[in-house]
Backbone as JSON, one array per atom type, in Angstrom:
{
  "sequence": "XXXXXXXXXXXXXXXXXXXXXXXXXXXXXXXXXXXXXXXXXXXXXXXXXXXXXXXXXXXXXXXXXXXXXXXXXXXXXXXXXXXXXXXXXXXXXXXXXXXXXXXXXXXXXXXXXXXXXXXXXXXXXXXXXXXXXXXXXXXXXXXXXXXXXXXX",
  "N": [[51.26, 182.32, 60.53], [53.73, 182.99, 60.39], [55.29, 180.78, 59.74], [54.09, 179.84, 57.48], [55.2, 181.5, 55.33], [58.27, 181.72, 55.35], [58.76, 179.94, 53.23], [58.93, 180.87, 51.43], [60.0, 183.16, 51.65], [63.17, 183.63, 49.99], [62.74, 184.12, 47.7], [60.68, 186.58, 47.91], [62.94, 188.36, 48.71], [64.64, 188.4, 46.6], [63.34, 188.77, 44.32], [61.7, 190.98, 44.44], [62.23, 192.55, 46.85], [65.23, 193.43, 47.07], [65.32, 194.1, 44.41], [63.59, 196.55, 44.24], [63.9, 198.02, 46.39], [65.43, 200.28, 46.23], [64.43, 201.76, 44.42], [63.87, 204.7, 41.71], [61.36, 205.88, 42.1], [59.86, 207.26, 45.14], [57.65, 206.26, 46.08], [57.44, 203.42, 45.85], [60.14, 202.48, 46.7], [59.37, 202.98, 49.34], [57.38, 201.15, 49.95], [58.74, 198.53, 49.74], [60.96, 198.8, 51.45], [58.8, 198.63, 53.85], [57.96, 196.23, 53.33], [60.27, 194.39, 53.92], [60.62, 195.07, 56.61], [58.59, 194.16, 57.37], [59.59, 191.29, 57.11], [61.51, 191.06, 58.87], [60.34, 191.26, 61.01], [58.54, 189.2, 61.3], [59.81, 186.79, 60.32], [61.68, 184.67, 61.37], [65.04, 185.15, 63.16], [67.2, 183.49, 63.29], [66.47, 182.14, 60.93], [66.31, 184.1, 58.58], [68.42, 185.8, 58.62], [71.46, 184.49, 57.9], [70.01, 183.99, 55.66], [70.09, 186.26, 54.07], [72.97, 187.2, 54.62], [74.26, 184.98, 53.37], [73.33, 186.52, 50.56], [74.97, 188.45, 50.31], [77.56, 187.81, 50.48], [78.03, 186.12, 48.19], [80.32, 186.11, 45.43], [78.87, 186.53, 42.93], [77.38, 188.6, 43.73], [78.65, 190.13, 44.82], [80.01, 192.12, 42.97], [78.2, 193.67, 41.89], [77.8, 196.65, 42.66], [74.98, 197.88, 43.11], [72.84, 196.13, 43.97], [74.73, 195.24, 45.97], [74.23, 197.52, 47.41], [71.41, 197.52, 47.99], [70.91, 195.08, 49.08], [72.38, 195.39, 51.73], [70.39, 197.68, 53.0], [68.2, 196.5, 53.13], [69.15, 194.56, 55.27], [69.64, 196.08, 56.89], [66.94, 196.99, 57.55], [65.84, 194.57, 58.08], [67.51, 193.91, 60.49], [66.56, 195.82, 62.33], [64.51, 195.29, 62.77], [64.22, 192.65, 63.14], [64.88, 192.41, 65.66], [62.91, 193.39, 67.58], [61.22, 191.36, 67.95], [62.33, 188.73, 68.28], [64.77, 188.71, 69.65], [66.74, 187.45, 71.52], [67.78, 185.54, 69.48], [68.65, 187.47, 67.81], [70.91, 188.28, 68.93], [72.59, 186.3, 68.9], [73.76, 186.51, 66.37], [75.08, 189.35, 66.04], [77.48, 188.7, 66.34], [78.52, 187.49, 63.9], [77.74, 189.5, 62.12], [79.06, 191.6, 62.59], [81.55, 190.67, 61.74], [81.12, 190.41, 59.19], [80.96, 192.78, 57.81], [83.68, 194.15, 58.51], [85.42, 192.34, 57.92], [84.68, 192.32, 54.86], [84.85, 194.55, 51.68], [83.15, 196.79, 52.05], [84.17, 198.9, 53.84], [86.39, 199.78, 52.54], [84.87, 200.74, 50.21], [84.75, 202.96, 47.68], [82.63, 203.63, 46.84], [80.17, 206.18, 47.85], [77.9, 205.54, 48.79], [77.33, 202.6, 49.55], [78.99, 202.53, 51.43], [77.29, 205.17, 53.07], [75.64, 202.86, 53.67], [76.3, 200.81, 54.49], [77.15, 202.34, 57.16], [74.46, 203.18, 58.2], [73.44, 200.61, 58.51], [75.56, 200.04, 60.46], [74.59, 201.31, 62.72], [71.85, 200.66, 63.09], [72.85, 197.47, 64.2], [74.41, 198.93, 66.78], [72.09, 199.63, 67.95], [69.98, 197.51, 67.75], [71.36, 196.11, 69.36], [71.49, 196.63, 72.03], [71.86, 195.31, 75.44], [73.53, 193.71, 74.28], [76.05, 194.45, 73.52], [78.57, 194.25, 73.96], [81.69, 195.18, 75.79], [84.27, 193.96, 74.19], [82.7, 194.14, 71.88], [81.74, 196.5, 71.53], [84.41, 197.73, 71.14], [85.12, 196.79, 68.46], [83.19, 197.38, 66.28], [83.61, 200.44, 66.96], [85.71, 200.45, 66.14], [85.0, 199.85, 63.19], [83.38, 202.45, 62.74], [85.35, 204.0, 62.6], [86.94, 203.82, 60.2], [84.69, 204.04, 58.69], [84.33, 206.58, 58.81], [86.95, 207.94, 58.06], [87.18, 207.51, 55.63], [87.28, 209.09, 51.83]],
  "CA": [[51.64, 183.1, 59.38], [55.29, 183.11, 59.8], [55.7, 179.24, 59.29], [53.92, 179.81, 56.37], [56.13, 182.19, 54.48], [59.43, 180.74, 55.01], [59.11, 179.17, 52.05], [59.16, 181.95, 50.08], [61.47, 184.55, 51.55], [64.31, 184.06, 49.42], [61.86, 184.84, 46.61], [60.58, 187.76, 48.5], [63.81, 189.05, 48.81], [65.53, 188.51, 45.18], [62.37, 188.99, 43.34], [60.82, 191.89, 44.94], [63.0, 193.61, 47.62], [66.58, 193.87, 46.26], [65.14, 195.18, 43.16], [63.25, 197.52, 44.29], [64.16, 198.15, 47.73], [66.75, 201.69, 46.0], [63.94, 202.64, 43.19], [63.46, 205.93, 41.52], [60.25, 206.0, 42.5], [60.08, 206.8, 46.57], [56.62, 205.06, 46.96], [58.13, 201.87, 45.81], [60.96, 202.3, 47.8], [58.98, 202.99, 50.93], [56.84, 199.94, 50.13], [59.67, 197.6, 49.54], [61.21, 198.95, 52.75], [58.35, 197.86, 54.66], [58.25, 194.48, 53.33], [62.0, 194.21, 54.54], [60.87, 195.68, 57.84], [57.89, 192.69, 58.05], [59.97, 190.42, 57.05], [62.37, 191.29, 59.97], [59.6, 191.29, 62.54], [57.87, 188.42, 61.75], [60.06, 185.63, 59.99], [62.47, 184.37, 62.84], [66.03, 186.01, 62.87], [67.96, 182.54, 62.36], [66.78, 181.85, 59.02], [66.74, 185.42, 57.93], [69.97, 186.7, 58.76], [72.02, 183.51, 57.34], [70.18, 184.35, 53.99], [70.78, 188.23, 53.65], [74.15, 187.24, 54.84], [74.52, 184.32, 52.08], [73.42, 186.9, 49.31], [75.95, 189.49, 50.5], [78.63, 187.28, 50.64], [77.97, 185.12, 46.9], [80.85, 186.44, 44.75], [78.52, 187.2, 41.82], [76.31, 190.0, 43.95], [79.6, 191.31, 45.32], [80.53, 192.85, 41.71], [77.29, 194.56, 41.51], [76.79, 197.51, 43.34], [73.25, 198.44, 43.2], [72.76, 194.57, 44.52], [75.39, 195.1, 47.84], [73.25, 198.83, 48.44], [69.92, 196.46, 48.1], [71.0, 193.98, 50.13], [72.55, 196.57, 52.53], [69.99, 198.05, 53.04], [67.32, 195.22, 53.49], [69.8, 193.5, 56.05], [69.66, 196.69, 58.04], [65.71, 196.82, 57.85], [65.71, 193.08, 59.31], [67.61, 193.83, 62.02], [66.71, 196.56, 63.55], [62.72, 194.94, 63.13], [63.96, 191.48, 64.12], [65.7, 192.43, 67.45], [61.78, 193.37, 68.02], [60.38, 190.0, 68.08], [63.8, 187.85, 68.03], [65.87, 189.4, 70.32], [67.47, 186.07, 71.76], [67.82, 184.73, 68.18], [69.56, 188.08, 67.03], [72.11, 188.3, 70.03], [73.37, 184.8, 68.46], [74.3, 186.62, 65.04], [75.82, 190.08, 65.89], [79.16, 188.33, 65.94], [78.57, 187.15, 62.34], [77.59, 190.59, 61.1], [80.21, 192.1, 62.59], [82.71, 190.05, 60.94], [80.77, 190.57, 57.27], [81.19, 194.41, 57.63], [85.14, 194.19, 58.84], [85.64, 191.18, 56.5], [84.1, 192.69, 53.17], [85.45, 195.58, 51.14], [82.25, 197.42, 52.09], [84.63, 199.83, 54.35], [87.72, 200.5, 51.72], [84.65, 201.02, 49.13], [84.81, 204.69, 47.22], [81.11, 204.5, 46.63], [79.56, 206.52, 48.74], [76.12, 204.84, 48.69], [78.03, 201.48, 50.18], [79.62, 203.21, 52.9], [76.67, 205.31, 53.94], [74.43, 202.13, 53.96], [77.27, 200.35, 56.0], [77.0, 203.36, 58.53], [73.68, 203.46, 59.04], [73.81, 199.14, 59.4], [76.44, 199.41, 61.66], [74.2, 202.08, 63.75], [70.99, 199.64, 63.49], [72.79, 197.04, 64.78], [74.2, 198.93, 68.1], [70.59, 200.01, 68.5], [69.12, 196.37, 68.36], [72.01, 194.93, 70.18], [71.22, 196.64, 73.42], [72.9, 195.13, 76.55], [74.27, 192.76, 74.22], [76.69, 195.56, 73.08], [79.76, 194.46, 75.03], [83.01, 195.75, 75.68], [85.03, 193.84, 73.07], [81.97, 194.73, 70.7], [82.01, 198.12, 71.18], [85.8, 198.38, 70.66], [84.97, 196.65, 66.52], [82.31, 198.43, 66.24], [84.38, 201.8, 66.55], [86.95, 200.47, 64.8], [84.4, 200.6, 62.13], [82.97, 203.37, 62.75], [85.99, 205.08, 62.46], [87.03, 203.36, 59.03], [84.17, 204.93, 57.51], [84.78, 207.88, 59.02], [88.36, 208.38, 57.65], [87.38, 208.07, 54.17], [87.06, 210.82, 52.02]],
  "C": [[53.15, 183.01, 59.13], [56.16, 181.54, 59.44], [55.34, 179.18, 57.37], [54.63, 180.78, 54.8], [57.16, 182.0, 54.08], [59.5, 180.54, 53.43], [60.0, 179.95, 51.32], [59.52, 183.33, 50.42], [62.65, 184.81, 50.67], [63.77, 184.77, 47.93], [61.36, 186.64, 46.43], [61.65, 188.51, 48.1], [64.56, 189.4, 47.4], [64.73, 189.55, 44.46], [61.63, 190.36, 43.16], [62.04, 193.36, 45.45], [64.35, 194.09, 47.27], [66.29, 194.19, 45.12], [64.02, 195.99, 43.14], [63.18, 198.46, 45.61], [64.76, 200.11, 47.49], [65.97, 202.33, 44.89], [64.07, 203.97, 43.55], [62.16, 206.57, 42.76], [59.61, 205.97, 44.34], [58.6, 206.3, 47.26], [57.1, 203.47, 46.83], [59.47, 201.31, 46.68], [60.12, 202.05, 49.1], [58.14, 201.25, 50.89], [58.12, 198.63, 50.28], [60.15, 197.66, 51.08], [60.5, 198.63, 53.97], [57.87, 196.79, 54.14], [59.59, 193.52, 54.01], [61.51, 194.37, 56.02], [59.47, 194.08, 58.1], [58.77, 191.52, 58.2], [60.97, 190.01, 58.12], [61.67, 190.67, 61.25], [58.93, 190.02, 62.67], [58.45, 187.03, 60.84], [62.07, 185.66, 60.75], [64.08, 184.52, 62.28], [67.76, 184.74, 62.78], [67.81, 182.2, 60.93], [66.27, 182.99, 58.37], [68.13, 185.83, 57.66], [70.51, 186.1, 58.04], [71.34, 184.1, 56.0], [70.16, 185.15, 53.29], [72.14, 187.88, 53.68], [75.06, 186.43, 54.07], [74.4, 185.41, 50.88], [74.73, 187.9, 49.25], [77.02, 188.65, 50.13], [79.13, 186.6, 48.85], [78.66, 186.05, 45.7], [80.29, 187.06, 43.28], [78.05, 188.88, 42.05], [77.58, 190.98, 44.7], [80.4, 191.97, 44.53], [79.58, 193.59, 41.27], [76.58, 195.12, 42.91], [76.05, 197.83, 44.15], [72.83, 197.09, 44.08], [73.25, 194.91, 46.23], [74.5, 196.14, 48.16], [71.92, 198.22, 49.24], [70.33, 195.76, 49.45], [71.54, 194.66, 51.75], [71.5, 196.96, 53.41], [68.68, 197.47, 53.38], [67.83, 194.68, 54.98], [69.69, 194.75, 57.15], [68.19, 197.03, 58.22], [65.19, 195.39, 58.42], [66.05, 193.19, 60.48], [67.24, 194.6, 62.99], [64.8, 195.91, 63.88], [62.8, 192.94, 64.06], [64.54, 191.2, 65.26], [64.46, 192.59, 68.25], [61.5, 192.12, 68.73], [61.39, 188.92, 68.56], [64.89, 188.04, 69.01], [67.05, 188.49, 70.83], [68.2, 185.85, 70.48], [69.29, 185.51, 67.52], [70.95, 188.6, 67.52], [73.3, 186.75, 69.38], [74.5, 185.34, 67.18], [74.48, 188.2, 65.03], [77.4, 189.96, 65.45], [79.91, 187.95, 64.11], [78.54, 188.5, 61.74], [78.48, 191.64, 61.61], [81.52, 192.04, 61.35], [81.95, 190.14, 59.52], [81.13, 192.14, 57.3], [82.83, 194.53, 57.78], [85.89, 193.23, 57.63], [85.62, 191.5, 55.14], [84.4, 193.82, 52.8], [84.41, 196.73, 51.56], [83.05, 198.95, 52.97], [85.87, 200.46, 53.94], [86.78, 200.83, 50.51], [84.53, 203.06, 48.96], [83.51, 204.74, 47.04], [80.64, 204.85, 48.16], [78.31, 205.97, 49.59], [76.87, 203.72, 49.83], [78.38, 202.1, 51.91], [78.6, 204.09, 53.64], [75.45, 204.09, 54.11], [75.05, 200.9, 54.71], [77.27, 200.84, 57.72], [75.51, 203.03, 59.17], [73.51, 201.73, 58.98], [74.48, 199.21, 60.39], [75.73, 200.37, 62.77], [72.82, 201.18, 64.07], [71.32, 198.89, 64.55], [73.29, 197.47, 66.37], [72.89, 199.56, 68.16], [70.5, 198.66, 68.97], [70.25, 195.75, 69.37], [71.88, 195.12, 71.77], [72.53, 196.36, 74.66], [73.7, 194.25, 75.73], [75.47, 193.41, 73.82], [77.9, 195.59, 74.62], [81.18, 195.2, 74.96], [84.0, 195.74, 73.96], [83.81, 194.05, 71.59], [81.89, 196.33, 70.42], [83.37, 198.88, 70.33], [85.85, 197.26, 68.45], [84.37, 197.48, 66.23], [82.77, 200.39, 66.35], [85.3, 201.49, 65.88], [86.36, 200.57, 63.46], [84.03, 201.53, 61.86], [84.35, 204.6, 62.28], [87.11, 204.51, 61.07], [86.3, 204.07, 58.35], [84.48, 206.24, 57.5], [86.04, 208.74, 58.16], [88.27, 207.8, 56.09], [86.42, 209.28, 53.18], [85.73, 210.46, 51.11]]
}
């Protein structure tokens, strides 16, 4: 099953989950949210991550919003489902999603929404990271933590 989907994750994700992942409507949210959370658990956490972490990054979706919350918010329902299954895979790419959260305006932004869907990402990933949750990770990892913290 999970060879066979591939294909059509990025589809998944545009088409479906980033637009409707933040609806009105909180059955559509919850559904969307567990499509994000399959998609975590059962399509392998190298070629996931890389393409949550491509849409975040693509200068058009980082002028909209509602898009970074989506994607936000998706990227922290992958990881905390593909440290499940993946765990090896997703120890490879804490260092990357570190550096997208410290890197990206996401922790000087005034929306609120951004910053609490940064927080609770940056609390996913020390969940899934486990033992991998070393020293010099801990000490970014509060340095973020205490970025969001200190705004108002």
């Amino acid at each position: 099953m999970e060879g066979a989907i591939q294909p059509h994750v990025e589809n998944i994700l545009k088409k479906v989950v980033y637009k409707l992942i933040l609806d009105d409507e909180p059955a559509i949210a919850e559904r969307s949210q567990k499509i994000a959370e399959l998609l975590g658990l059962y399509v392998p956490t190298d070629y996931i991550l890389p393409m949550v972490l491509g849409h975040l990054q693509d200068q058009e979706s980082k002028a909209q919003p509602l898009f970074v919350q989506a994607c936000l918010k998706t990227l922290s329902m992958v990881v905390t489902h593909s440290s499940v299954r993946f765990g090896t895979q997703f120890s490879a790419h804490i260092d990357s999603l570190i550096e997208l959260i410290v890197s990206s305006d996401y922790l000087q932004s005034e929306n609120p929404d951004i910053l609490c869907r940064t927080l609770t990402l940056t609390s996913n990933m020390i969940h899934a990271a486990g033992e991998e949750f070393s020293k010099p990770r801990q000490h970014r990892f509060f340095k973020i933590l205490l970025q969001i913290g200190s705004n108002p």
